[in-house]
LUMLUM-742934 format. One record per residue: residue number from 0; x, y, z of N, C-alpha, C, O in turn; residue in three letters. Coordinates in steps of 0.001 Angstrom, whole numbers, plus 500000, padded with zeros to 6 digits. Example, Ala and Ser with C-alpha at 12.3 -4.5 7.8 and 13.67 -1.06 7.14 Angstrom:
2
[0,[513190,494310,507800],[512300,495500,507800],[513200,496700,507800],[514236,496681,508465],'Ala']
[1,[512850,497750,507080],[513670,498940,507140],[512900,500030,507870],[513409,501138,508039],'Ser']
***
This chain:
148
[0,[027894,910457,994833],[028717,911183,993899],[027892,911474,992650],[027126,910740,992027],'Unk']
[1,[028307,912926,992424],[027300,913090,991001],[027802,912129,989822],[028899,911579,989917],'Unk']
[2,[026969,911937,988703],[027480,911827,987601],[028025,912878,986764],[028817,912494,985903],'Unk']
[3,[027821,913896,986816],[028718,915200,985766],[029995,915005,986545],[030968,915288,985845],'Unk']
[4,[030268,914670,987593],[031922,914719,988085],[032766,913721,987520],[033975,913873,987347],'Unk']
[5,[031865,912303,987123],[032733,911676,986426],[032849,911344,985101],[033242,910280,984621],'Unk']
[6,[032492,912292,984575],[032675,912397,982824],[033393,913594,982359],[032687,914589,982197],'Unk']
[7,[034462,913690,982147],[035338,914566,981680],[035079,915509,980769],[034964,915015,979648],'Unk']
[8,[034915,916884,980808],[035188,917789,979954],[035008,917525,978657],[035659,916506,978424],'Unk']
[9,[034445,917918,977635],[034601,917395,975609],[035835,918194,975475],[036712,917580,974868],'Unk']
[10,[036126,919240,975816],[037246,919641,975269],[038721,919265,975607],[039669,919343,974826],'Unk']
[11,[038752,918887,976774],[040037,918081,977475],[039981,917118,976661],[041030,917074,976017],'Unk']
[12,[039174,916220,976338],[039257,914698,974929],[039540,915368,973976],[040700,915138,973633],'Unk']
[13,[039075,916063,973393],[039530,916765,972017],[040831,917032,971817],[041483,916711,970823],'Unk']
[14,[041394,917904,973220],[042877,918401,972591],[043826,917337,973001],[045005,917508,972691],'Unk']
[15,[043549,916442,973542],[044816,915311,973742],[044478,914506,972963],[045480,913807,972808],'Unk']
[16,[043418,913993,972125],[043315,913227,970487],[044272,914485,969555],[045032,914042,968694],'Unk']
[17,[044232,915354,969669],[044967,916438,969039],[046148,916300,968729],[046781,916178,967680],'Unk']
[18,[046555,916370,970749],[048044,915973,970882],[048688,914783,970113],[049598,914928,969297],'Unk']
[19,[048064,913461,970490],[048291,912306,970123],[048380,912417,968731],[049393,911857,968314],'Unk']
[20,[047653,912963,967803],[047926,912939,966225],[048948,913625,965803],[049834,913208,965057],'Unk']
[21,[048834,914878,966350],[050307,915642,965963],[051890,915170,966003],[052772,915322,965158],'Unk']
[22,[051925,914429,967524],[052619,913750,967861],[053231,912405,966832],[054400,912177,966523],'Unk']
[23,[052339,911864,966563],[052536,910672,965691],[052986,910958,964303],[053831,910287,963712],'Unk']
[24,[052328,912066,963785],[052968,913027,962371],[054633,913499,962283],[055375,913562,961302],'Unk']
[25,[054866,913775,963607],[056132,914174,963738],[056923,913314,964217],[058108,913470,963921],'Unk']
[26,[056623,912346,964941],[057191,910790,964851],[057471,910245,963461],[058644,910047,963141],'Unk']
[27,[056232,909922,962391],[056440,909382,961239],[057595,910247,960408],[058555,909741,959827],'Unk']
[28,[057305,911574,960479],[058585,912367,959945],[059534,912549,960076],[060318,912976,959228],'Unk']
[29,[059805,912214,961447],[061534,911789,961411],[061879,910648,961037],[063000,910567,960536],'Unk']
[30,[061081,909446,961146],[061724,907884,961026],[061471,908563,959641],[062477,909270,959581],'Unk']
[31,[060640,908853,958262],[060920,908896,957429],[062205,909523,956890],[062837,908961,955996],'Unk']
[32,[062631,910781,957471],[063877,911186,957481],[065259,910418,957876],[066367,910896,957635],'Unk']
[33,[065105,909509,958339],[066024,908705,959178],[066241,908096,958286],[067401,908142,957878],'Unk']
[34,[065215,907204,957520],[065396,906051,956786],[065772,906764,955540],[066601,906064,954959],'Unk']
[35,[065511,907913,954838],[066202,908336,953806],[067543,908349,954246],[068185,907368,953874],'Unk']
[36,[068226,909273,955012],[069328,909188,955481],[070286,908167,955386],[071433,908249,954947],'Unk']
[37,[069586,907021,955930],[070162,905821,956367],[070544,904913,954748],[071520,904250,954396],'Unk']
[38,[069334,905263,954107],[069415,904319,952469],[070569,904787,951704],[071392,904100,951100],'Unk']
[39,[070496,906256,951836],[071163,907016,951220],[073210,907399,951103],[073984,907845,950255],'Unk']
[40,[073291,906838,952641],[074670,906839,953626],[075104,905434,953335],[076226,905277,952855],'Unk']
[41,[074248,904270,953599],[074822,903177,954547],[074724,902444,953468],[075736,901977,952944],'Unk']
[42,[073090,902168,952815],[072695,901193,952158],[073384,900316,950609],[073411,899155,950201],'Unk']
[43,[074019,902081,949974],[074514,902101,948766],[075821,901737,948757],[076291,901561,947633],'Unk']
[44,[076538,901574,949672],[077841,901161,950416],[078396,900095,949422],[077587,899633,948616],'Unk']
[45,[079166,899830,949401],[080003,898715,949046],[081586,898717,950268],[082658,899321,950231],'Unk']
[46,[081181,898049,950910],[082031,898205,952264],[083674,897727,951854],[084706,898243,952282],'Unk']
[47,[083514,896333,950685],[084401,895624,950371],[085532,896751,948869],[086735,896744,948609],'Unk']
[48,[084385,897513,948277],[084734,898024,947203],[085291,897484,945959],[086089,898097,945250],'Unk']
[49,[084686,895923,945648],[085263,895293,945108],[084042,895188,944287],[082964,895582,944733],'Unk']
[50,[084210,894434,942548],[083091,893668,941657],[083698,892616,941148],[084819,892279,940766],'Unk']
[51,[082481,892139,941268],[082776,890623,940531],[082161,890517,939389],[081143,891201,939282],'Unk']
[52,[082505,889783,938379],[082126,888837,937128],[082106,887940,937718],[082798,887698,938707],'Unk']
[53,[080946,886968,936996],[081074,885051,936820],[081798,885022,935304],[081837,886077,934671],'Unk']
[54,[082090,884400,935013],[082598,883388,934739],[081761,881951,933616],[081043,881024,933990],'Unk']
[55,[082063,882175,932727],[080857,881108,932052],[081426,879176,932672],[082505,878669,932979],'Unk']
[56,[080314,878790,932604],[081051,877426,933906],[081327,876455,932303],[080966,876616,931137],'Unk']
[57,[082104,875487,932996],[083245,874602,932226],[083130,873225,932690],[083090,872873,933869],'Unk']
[58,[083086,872566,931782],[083162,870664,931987],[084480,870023,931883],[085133,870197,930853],'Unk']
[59,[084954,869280,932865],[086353,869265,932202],[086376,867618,932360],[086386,867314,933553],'Unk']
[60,[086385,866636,931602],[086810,865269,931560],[088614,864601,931570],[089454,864688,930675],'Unk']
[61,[088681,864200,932417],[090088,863577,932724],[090209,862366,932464],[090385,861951,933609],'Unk']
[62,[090247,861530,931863],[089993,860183,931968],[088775,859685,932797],[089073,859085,933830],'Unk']
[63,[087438,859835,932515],[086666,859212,933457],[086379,860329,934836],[085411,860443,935588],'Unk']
[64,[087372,860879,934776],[086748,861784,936478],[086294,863205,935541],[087073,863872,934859],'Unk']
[65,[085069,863408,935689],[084533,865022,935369],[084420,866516,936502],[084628,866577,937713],'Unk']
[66,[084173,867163,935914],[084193,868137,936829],[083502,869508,936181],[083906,870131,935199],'Unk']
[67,[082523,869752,936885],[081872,871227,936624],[082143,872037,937080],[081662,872082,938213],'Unk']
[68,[082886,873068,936771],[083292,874132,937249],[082916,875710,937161],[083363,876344,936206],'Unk']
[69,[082257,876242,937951],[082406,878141,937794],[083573,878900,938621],[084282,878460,939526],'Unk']
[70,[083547,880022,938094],[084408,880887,939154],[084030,882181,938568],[083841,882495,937393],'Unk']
[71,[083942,883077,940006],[083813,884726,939896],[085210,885589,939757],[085846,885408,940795],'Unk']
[72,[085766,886270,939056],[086581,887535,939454],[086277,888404,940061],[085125,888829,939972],'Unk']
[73,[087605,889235,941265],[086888,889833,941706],[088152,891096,941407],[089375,890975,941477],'Unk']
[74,[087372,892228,941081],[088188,893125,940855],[088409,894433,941875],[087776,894180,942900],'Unk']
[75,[088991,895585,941974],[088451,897015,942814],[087328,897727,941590],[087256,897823,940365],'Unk']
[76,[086586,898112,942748],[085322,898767,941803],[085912,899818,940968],[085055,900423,940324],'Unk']
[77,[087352,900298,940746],[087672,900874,940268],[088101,900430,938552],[088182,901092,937518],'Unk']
[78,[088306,899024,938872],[088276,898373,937517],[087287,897263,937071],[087455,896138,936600],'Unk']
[79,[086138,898032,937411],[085303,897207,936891],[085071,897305,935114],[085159,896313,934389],'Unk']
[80,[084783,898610,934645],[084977,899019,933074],[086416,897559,932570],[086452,896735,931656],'Unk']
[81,[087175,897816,933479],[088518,896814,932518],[087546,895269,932429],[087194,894730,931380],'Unk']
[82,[087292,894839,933663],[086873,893303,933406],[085601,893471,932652],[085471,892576,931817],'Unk']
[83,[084901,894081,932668],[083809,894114,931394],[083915,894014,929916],[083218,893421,929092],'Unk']
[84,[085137,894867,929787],[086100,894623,928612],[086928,893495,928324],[087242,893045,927222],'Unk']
[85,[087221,893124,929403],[088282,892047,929625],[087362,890208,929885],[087910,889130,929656],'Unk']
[86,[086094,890375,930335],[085041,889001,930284],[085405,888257,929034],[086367,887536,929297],'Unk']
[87,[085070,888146,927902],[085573,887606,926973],[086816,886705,927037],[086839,885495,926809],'Unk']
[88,[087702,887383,927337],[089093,886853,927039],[089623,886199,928675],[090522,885455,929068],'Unk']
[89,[088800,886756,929129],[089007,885933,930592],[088223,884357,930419],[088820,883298,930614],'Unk']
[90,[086869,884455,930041],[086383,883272,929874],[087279,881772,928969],[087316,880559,929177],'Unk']
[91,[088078,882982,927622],[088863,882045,927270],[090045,881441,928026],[090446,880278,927991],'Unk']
[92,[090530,882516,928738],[091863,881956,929342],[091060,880528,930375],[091073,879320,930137],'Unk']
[93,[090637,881035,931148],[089795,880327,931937],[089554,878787,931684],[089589,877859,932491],'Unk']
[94,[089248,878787,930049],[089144,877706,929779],[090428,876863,929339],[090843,875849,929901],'Unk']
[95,[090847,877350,928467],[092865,877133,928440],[093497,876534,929822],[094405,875703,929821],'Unk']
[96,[092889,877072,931015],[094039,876670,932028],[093376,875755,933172],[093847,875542,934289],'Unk']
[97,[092260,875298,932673],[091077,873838,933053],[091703,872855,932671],[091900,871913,933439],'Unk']
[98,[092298,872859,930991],[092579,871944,930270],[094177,871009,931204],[094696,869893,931229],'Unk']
[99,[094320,872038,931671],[095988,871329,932413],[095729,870957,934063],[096669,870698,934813],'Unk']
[100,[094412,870971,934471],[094157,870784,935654],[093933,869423,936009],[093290,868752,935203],'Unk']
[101,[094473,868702,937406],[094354,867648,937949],[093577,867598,938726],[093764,868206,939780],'Unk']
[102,[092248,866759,938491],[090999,866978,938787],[091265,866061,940648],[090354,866126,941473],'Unk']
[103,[092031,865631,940833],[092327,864725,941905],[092297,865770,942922],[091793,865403,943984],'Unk']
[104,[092847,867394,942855],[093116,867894,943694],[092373,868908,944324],[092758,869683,945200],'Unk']
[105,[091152,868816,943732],[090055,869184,943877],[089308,868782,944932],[088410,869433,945465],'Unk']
[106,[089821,867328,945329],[088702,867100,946585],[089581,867530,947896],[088886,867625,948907],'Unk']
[107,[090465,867707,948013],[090628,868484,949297],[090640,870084,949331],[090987,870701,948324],'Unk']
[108,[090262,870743,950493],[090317,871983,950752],[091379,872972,950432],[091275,874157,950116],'Unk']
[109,[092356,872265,950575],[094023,872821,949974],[094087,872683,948655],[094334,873753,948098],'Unk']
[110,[093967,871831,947983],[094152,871906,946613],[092754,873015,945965],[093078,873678,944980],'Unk']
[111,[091250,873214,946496],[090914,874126,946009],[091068,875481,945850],[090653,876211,944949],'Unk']
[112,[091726,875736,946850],[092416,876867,947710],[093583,877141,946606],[093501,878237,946053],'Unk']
[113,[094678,876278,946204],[095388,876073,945207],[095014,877111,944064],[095546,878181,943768],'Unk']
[114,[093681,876296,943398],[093233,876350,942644],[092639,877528,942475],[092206,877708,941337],'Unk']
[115,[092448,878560,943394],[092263,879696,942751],[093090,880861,943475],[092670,881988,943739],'Unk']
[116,[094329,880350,943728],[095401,881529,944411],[096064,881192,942724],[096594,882150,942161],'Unk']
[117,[096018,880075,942109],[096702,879486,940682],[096418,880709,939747],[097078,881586,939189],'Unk']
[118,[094949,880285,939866],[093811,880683,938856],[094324,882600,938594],[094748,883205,937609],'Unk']
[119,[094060,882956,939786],[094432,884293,939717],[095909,884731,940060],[096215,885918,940164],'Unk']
[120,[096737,883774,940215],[098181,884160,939661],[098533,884369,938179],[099241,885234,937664],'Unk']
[121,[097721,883152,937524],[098156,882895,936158],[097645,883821,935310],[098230,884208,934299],'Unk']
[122,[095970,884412,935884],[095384,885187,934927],[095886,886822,934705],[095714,887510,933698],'Unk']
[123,[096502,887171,935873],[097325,888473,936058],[098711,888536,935528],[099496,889484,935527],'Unk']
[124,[098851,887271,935059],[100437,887041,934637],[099939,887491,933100],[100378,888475,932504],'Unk']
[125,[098958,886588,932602],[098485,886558,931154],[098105,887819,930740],[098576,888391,929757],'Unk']
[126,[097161,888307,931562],[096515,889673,930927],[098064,890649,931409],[097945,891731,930834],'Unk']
[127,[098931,890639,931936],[099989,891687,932247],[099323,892923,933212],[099676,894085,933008],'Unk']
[128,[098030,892494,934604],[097869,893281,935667],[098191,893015,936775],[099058,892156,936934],'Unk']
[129,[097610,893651,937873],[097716,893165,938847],[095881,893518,939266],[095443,893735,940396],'Unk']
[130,[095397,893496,938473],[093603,894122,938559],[092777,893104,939514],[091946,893330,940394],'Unk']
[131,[093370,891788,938963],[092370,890572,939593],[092784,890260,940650],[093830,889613,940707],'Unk']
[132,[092032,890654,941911],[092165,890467,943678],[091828,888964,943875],[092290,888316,944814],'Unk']
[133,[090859,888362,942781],[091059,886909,943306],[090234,886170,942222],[090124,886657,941097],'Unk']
[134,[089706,885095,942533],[089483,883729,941215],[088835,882980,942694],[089548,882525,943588],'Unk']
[135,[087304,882982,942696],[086814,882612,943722],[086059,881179,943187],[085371,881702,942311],'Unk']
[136,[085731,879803,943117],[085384,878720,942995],[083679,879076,943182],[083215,879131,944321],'Unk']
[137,[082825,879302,942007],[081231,878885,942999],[080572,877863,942756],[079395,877814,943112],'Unk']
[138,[081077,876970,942198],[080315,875719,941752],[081164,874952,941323],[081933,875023,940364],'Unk']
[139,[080897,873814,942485],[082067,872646,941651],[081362,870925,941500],[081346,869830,942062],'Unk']
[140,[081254,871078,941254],[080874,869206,940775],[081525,868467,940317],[081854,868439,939132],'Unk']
[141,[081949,867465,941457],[083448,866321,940686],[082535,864984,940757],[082199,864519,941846],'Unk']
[142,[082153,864389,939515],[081725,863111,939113],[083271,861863,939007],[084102,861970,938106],'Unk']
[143,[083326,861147,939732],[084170,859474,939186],[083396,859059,938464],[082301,858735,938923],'Unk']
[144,[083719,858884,936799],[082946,857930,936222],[083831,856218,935831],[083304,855293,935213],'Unk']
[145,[085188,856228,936385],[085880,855510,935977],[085488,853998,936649],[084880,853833,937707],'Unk']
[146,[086024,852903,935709],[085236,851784,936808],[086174,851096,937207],[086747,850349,936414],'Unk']
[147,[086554,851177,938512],[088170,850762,939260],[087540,849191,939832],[088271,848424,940459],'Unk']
***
């Protein structure tokens, strides 16, 4: 068998390195298109449509039992401008209605649960809305310092 039969053409290599690059250009240009698409549709989403505030966190002493407390509001993104306005005076209430809390009921799941179906009953009663969807617990730390 000759050798010129088994070495291919230069120009047959040339235009399928050709192919192959072109190919890959117009590959990269759609996934780039895709992924704009996709950032643009999906990414910016707020599926829940809700915002939250924290909440400045709170120490609360009971006789000997302590407790660190945060909590988020959560509002419709439609009233977010109100609780921005409204942070301040939420933080105070917030703290006002710690002061009457029974730190005992904190260690079960039900009483935290309580504690912020309470939280955001009382605070919608006070401010006169119905804006605040909930009073979510994110940090709790219950110290016994009492010596039984």
């Amino acid at each position: 068998m000759p050798i010129n039969k088994m070495i291919p053409p230069k120009k047959k290599v040339a235009s399928d390195r050709f192919a192959m690059i072109a190919a890959s250009v117009v590959l990269l240009f759609f996934a780039g298109v895709a992924l704009f698409i996709y950032l643009g549709r999906v990414a910016d989403r707020n599926i829940s449509n809700s915002t939250y505030a924290e909440l400045q966190q709170n120490i609360v002493n009971d006789q000997g039992m302590v407790a660190r407390l945060s909590v988020s509001v959560q509002v419709s993104r439609d009233d977010d401008e109100w609780l921005a306005d409204n942070k301040a005076a939420l933080n105070e209430q917030f703290r006002k209605e710690l002061t009457s809390l029974d730190l005992e009921t904190l260690r079960t799941k039900e009483g935290l649960q309580e504690l912020q179906d309470e939280l955001t009953r009382k605070l919608n009663l006070v401010f006169k809305t119905d804006k605040i969807q909930a009073v979510m617990v994110t940090e709790l730390l219950l110290q016994d310092q009492r010596n039984d």
